[in-house]
N, C-alpha and C positions, 0 to 999 in steps of 0.2 A: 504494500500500500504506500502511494506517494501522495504528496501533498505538494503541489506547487500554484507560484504565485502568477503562473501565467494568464492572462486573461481576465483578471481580478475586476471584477463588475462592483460600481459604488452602488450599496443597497437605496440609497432614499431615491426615490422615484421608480422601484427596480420594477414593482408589479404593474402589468397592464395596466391602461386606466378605464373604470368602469364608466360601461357606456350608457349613455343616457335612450330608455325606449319610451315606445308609446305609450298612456297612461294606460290602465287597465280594466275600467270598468266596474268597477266592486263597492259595494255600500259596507262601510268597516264598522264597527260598534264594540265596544271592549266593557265587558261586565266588572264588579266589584274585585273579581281575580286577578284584571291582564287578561282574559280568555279572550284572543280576538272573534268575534261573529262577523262573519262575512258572505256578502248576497252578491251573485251574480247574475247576468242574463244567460249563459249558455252556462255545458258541463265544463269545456274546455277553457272557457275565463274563470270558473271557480279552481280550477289547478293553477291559473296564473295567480290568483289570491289566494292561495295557499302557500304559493313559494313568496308572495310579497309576504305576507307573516312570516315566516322561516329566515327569512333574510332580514327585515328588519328589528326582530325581537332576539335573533340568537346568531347574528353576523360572523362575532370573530368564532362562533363554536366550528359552523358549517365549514368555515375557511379552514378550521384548523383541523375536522375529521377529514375533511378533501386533499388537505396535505399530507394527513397519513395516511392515505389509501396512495396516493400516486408515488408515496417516498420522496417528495418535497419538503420536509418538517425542517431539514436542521438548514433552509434556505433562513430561515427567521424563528429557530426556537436555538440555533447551535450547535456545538460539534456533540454534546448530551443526547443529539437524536439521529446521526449518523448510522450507529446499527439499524435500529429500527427502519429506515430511510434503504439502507440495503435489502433487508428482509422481505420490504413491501415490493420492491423493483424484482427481487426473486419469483415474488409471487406471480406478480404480473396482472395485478387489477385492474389497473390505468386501461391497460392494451384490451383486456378483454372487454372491459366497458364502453369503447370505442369499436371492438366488434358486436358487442350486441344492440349499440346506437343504429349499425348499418342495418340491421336485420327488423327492427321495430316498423310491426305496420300501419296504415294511415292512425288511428286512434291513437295509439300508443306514442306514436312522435307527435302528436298535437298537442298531447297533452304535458308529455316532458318538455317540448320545445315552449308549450305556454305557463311552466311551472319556471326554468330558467329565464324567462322575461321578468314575469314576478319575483322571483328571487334576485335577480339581476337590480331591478326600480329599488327592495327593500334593503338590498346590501347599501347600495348608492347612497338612499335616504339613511341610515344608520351611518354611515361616518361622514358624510355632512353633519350629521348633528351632534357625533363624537362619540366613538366608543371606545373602551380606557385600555381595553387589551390592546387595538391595532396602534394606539400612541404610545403605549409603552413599551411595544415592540419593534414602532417602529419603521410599520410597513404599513400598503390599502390593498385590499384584496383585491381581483381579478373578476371579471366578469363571470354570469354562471351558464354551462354548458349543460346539454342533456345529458353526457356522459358524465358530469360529476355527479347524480342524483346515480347513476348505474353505478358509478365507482364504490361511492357510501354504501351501497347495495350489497354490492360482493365484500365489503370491509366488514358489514355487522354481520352477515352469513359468515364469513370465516371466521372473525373474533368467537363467536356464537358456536360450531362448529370441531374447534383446535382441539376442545377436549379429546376428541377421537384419537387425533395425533398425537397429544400427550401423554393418553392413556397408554398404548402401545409403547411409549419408551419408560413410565414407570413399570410395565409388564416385563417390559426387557431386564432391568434394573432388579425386580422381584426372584424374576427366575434365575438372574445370576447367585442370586445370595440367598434363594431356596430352594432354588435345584428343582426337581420336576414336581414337586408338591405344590408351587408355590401357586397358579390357580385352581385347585381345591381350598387353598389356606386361606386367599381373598375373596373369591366370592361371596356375594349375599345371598346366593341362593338357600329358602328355605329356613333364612333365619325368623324370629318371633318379627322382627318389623317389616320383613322383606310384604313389598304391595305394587302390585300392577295395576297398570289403567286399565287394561278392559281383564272382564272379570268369565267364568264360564258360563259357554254358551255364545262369545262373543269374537272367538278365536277358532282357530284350524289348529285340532289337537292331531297330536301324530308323534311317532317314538321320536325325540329330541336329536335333536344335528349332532354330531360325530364332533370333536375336536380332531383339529389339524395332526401329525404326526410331528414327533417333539423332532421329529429331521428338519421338514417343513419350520418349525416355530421357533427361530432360533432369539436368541440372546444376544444382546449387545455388551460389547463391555463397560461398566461402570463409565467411565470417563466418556467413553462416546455419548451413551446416554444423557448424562450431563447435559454436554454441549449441544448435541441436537434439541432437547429442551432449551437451552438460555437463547438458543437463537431465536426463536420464537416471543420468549418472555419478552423480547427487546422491544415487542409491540404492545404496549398498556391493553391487561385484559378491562373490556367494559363490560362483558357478558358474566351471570351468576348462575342464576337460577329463575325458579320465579315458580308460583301458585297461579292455581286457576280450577274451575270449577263452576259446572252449570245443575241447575234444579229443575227437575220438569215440575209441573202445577201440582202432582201428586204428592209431593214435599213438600210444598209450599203452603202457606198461613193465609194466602192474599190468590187462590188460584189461577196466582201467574208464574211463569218460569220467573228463573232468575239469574245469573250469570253475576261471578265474580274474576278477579282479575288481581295482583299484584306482581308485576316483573320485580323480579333481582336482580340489582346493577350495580354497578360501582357507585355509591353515593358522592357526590362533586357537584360544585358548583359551574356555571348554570347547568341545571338540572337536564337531567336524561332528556326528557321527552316533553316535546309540543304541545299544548291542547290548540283546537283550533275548530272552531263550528264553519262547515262550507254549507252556504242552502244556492242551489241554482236548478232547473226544472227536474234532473234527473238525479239530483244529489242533495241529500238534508239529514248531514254526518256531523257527527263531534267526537274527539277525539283523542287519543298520541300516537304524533308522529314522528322519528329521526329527523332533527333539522337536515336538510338535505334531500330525503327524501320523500317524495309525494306520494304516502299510503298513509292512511290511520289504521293502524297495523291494533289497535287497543280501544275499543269506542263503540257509537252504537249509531243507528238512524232510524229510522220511526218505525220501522218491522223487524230490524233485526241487532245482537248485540254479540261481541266476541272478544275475546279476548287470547292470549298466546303466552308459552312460556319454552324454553328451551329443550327439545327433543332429548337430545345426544344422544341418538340413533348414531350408528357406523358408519360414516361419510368421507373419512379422513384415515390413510396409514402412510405405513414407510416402509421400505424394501430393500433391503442389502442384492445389489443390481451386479453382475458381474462387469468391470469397468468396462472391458472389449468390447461387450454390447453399444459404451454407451457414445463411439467414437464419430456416430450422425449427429448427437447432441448441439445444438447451437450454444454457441459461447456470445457471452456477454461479457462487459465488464465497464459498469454504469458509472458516469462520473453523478455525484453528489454534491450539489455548492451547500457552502456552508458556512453562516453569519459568524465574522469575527470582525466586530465592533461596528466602523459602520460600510463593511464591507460584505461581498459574498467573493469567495475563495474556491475555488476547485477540488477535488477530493474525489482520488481515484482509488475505488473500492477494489475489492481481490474480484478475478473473472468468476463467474457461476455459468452453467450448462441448463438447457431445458431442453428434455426430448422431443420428437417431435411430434409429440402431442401435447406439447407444453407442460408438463410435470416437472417441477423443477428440481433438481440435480442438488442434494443439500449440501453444502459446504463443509467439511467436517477438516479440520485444520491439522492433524497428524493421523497419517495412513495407517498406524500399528492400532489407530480405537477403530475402526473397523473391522470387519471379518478382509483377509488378507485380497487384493485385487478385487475388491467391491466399492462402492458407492451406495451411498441411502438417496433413493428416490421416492418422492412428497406426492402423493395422488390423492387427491381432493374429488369430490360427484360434482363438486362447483362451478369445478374447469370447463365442464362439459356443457350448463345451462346454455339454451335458445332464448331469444329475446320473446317467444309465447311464454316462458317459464315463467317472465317477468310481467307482461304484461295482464295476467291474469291478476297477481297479487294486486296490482294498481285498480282493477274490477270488483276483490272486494267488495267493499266497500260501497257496494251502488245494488248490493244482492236484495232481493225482497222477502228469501222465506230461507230459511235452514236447507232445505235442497238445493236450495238457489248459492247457497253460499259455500255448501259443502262441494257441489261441482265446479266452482270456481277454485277453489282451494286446491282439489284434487289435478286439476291441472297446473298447478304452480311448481316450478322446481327450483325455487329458494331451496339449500340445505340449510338447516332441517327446524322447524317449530313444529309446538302441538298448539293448535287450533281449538278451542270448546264455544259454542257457539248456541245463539236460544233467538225464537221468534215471539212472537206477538200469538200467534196459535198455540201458542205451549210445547211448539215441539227442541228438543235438544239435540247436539249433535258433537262429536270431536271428532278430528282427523289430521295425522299426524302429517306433513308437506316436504314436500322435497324430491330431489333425484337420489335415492335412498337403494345403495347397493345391498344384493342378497349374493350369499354363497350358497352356491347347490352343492349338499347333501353334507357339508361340513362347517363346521364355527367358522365365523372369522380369527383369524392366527391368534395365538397368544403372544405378544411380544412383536419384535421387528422379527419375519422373517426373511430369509435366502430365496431370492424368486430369480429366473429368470425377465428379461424385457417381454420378451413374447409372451410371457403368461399374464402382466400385468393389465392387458386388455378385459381376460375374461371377469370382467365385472357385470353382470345381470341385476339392469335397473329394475327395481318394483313397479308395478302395472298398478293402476291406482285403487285395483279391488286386493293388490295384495299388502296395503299399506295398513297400518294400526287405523284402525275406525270404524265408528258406530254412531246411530242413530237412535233418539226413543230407548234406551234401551230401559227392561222392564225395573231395572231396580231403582229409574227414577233419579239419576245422577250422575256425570264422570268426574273423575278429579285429575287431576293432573300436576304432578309436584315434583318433575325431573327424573320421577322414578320408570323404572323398568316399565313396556311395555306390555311384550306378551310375559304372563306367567313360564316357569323354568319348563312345565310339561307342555308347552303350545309346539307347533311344528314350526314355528318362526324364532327367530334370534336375531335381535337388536342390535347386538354389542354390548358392553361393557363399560362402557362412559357415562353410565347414568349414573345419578347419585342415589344415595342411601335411602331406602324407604321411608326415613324417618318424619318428615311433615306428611308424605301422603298418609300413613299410616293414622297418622292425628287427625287431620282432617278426615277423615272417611270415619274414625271413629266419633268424632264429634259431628258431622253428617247425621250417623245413622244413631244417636242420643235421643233425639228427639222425634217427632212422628211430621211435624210441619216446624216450617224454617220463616221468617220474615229478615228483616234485613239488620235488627238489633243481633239476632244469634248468627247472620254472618259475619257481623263485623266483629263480632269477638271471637269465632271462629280465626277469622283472618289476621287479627290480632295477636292470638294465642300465642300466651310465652315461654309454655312448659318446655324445659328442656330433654325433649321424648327419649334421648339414648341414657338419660340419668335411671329413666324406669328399668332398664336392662343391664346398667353398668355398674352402678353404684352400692347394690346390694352384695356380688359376689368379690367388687373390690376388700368394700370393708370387712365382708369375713375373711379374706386372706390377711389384711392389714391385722385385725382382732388374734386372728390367731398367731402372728409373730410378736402379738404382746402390745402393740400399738394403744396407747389409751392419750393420748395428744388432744390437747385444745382440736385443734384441726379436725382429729379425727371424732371426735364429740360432737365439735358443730356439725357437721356431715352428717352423722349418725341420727341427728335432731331429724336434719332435713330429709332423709329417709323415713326416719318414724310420720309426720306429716305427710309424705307421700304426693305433695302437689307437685313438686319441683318447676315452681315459677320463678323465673329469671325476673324480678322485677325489682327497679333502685334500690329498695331496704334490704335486698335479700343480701344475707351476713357467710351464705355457705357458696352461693352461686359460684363467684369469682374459686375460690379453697376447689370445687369439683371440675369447673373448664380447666382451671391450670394444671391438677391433676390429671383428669380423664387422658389431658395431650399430652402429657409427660410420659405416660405409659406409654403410651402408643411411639411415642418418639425415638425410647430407649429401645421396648422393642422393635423395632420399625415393624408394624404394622399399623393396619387401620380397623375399622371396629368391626367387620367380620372375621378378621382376622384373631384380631383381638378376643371376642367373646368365644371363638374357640378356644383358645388359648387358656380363658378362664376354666371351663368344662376338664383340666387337665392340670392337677396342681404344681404336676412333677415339670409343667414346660421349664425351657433351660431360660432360664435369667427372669422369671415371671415375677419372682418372691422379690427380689432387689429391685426388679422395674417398681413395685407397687410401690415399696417401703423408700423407697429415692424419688421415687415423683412425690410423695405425700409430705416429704421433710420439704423438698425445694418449694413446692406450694403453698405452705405456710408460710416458709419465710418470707413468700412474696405478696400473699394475698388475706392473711389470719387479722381478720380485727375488722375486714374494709370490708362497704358495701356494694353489689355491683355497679349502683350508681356512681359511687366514687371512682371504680376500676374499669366501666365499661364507656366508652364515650367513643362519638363519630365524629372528627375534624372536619368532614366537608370539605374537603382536599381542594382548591383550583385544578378546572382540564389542565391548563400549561404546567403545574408540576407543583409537590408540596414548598417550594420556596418562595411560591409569589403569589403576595398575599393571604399568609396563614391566617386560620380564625382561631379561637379557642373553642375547646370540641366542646359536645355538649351531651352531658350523662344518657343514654339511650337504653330500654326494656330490651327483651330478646336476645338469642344465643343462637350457635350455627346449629342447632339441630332442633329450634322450635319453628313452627308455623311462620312468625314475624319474627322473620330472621336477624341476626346482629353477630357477623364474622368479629372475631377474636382475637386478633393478633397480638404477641405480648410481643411491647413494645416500651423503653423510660417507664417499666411501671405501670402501663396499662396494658388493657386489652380493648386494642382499636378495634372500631367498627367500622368497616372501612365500605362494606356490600350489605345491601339489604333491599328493601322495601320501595321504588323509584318508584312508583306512585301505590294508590291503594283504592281500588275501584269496584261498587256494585251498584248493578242493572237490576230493576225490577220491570221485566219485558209486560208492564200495561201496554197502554192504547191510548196515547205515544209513552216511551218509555223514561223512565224515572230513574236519574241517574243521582249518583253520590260519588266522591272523590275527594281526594284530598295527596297534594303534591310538596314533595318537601324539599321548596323550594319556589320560585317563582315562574312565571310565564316569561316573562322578558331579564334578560342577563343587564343584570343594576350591579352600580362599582359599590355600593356602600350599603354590605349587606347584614342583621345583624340577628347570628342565630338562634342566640338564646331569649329573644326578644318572647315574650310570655302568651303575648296574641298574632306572633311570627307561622310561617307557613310550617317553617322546621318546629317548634315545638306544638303546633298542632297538629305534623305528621307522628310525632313521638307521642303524641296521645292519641293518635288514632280517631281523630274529630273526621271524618269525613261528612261531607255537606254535598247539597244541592245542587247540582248543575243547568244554569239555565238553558231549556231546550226542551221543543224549540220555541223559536221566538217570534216574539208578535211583532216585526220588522214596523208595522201600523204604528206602536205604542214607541217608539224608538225616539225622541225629543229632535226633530230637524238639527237642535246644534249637537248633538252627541252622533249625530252620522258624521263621518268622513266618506267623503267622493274619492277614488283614487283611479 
């Protein structure tokens, strides 16, 4: 890698300059929220006002996800974002977003070409009037292009997505250092929490898929693995998780469906997601959307309501590639400018390969962490989307009935969301999206294996009758909580990348508690801050601690919180913080995780079990004995551009990584950040028109002077779970002449 000073561009004035279009047509209105409302005369000018909101309410965000999808970042974040900046040009988003600009048909380029108009006017408007990030970095953003709303596209489907690929090199990583046990020792299969979304009766039962041959499933070595993971990490994950869950009338209190919704995201300011009401003849939606991109991906319209949460369906591997195969490979080797002070500088990255089906060729910087004369190659179902795959998503959205919306879905090949969705008729429906690889008659590998190039084609996409989904079904509700799809005995296999039963498990239990549901028992549902792997962990911990003699402050309060038996993570709670720090300590010494782990419990003689318990329970104390989780749990609200600019002081938050209303952990100076959780909290009561609630923590428009602990603030009435009213829809009649804006 060189760095030279040739060519050295002066940053001020370096970006395009935005160009001025024609006005757009749109009646704006902005409720007590910020929630822009806006009226059009056609469908195709309600896309252009929805990208003028997009761009005027959240300018420098869109500017700066569109920089990390194309690997432009460190032109104006620094040499800080240089990997990342390689990783994205690896990937190759930009290009593909600009091939599936060419393939979009009359609709579908009307409506991105009239979403970049409007995005284009509210960018323009937005730093005319001053936005603090572009001054204090420095630069004005660029005009908006249809292919940047496609680019954002491919960016949140892969961020969304990675786990598949991740997971594979933890797999790698496991089976080095447990030898061929190592998945039987991880999986969740058949544990007390283990919970799939469709339930029997609603699958294709049949003797279970073979696993690969341990020749086929090879192992990486440690250090490789490693590195093939940090390359990735170089890219900020935004994706978490997320809840979601629909009611048909037979549940219901109010004999109507109902539909709930809470994504998991990186909590940061300005907030994840868009609210934005479009009404124009064939559209009357409200909603969240990706600034950038033009879908309300989360929201409802007068028939119908949905909402999405993260699949991690098997989408994404890696393949130790014999290198002689890979001698067709196209070589690149990207220059990257990169701001230093008030200049942009040149930076010439190491070459990378993509085949030539554009898989890319992964970097792995010393040949001996490989298998010998191999390469890992990246195969993503992503690479593969048609510009229909996209255009349906954008259709959404405009669906009239649960049918209506489920065949649009069914044709989208986004990877990968789960969809749950509910009408005005009462009917319900889920279905999981994407171009979603199956393997005939065997698992997907465990770990990276040894493939040849020519075998890496045989991927067999799902046909849309072979995808996770169902409609109506009779028990009256789907849930969906990241967890595993089919059941272990179904004839289909998911992958491996899903997470731990443990909220869906909660949720379905508090579901089926009561006989009829209103929207007070959802939201405390949604709410809920029991920390659900405490019920399965906590008990056979402390008999092992008990019986090596343990009687510790520590181990008393715990013991408390076991006898009470709620295990709610809420501020006063005195054991919360003493059982997280523990729980992960064990887990940490032994490396494992908590299937692994509760096996491990069932077996007292496991090797190092006794000293994992009795050393994670000493170091927990010292860290956390006396404090309550209020005190020890808090979420900073991090800035997108990085924790250095413009810290806030966090603010005490409910929830733990294994309750309903999630709140990630990280120990960190003494806490445990909450770094992922909750990016909005949303329920549909699918009346006639339907009745929504919500509540976002954080604001509609990105404000320099924001203050989070503020007591009637968006943030602490998200941490109380206030959710309110959303006006919709609206009597445009009743609208005060001086409260319209013309644009």
């Amino acid at each position: 890698m060189k760095l030279t000073l040739a060519g050295f561009v002066v940053i001020l004035g370096m970006s395009g300059a935005l160009a001025s279009e024609p006005r757009l047509g749109c009646g704006l209105w902005r409720d007590a929220r910020g929630i822009p409302h806006l009226r059009a005369a056609t469908d195709t000018e309600a896309f252009g006002c929805l990208g003028y909101a997009h761009g005027r309410d959240r300018a420098w965000q869109m500017d700066y996800l569109r920089r990390v999808a194309q690997g432009r970042l460190a032109e104006v974040m620094g040499s800080g974002s240089v990997k990342s900046d390689f990783t994205m040009r690896l990937l190759g988003l930009a290009e593909q977003a600009r091939r599936l600009a060419g393939g979009l048909g009359p609709e579908g380029r009307a409506r991105l070409e009239a979403y970049a108009r409007g995005a284009t006017l509210g960018l323009e408007e937005a730093v005319r009037e001053g936005v603090y990030e572009f001054r204090d970095f420095g630069y004005t953003p660029e005009a908006w292009r249809p292919e940047d709303s496609l680019a954002l596209l491919l960016l949140q489907s892969f961020d969304q997505t990675r786990k598949t690929y991740q997971q594979r090199i933890i797999q790698s990583e496991l089976r080095e250092r447990l030898g061929p046990e190592a998945e039987a020792l991880t999986q969740d299969d058949l544990l007390p929490w283990d919970a799939a979304i469709l339930k029997v009766g609603e699958y294709r039962k049949g003797s279970a898929a073979a696993s690969v041959s341990p020749r086929s499933a090879g192992s990486a070595p440690a250090s490789a693995a490693a590195e093939l993971r940090a390359l990735f990490e170089s890219v900020e994950e935004l994706g978490l998780g997320s809840n979601n869950w629909v009611l048909a009338p037979s549940r219901s209190a109010s004999g109507k469906a109902w539909l709930a919704n809470d994504p998991h995201l990186a909590l940061k300011y300005p907030s994840f997601w868009h609210w934005t009401h479009l009404s124009s003849p064939g559209l009357e939606v409200i909603g969240a959307a990706v600034p950038g991109i033009p879908a309300i991906v989360s929201g409802a319209n007068r028939q119908v309501a949905w909402g999405l949460t993260n699949s991690y369906l098997d989408v994404t591997d890696a393949h130790f590639v014999p290198r002689e195969e890979l001698k067709s490979a196209r070589k690149e080797r990207p220059t990257i400018w990169v701001k230093f002070w008030k200049f942009r500088l040149p930076f010439f990255f190491k070459t990378f390969q993509r085949t030539e089906q554009g898989w890319p060729v992964v970097p792995v910087s010393s040949a001996p962490k490989v298998p010998a004369g191999r390469e890992v190659v990246l195969r993503w179902s992503g690479f593969g989307i048609e510009a229909s795959d996209v255009e349906n998503l954008l259709r959404v959205m405009s669906a009239r009935s649960v049918a209506e919306l489920d065949q649009r879905l069914a044709g989208t090949g986004i990877p990968s969301w789960n969809f749950v969705f509910a009408d005005v008729t009462g009917s319900i429906g889920y279905r999981a999206v994407g171009r979603i690889p199956k393997y005939d008659g065997v698992k997907s590998p465990y770990g990276i294996p040894e493939s040849s190039l020519a075998e890496l084609p045989r991927w067999t996409i799902r046909k849309p009758e072979e995808m996770p989904a169902v409609r109506d079904p009779a028990r009256g509700f789907v849930v969906t909580a990241n967890n595993r799809h089919w059941p272990v005995e179904a004839r289909d296999f998911g992958g491996r990348a899903y997470s731990r039963g443990f909220r869906a498990f909660r949720i379905e239990e508090l579901l089926l508690s009561r006989p009829k549901h209103d929207f007070e028992s959802q939201r405390r549902i949604q709410c809920d801050v029991q920390a659900v792997d405490a019920r399965f962990f906590l008990k056979p911990l402390l008999a092992l601690a008990r019986e090596a003699g343990s009687a510790s402050p520590a181990f008393q309060a715990l013991e408390k919180w076991q006898a009470e038996g709620k295990f709610e993570t809420t501020p006063d709670c005195q054991a919360c913080g003493l059982y997280r720090l523990w729980m992960n300590g064990v887990m940490e010494r032994l490396q494992l995780r908590e299937g692994g782990l509760f096996r491990a419990l069932g077996k007292p003689d496991y090797p190092g079990l006794r000293e994992a318990v009795l050393g994670a329970l000493e170091e927990a104390a010292a860290a956390a004995l006396g404090k309550t989780w209020g005190t020890l749990h808090r979420a900073p609200f991090v800035h997108l551009a990085g924790v250095d600019y413009r810290p806030k002081e966090p603010i005490p938050t409910s929830g733990d990584e294994q309750s309903v209303s999630p709140g990630t952990a990280d120990w960190e100076h003494g806490l445990l950040l909450h770094r992922s959780g909750a990016s909005q909290r949303l329920i549909v009561e699918l009346s006639d028109p339907p009745r929504i609630r919500l509540v976002l923590p954080g604001l509609v428009q990105d404000t320099e002077n924001i203050e989070l602990a503020r007591p009637d603030g968006p943030w602490m009435k998200w941490e109380r779970c206030e959710l309110e009213p959303v006006e919709f829809p609206l009597n445009w009649e009743a609208i005060p002449a001086s409260e319209l804006r013309k644009l």
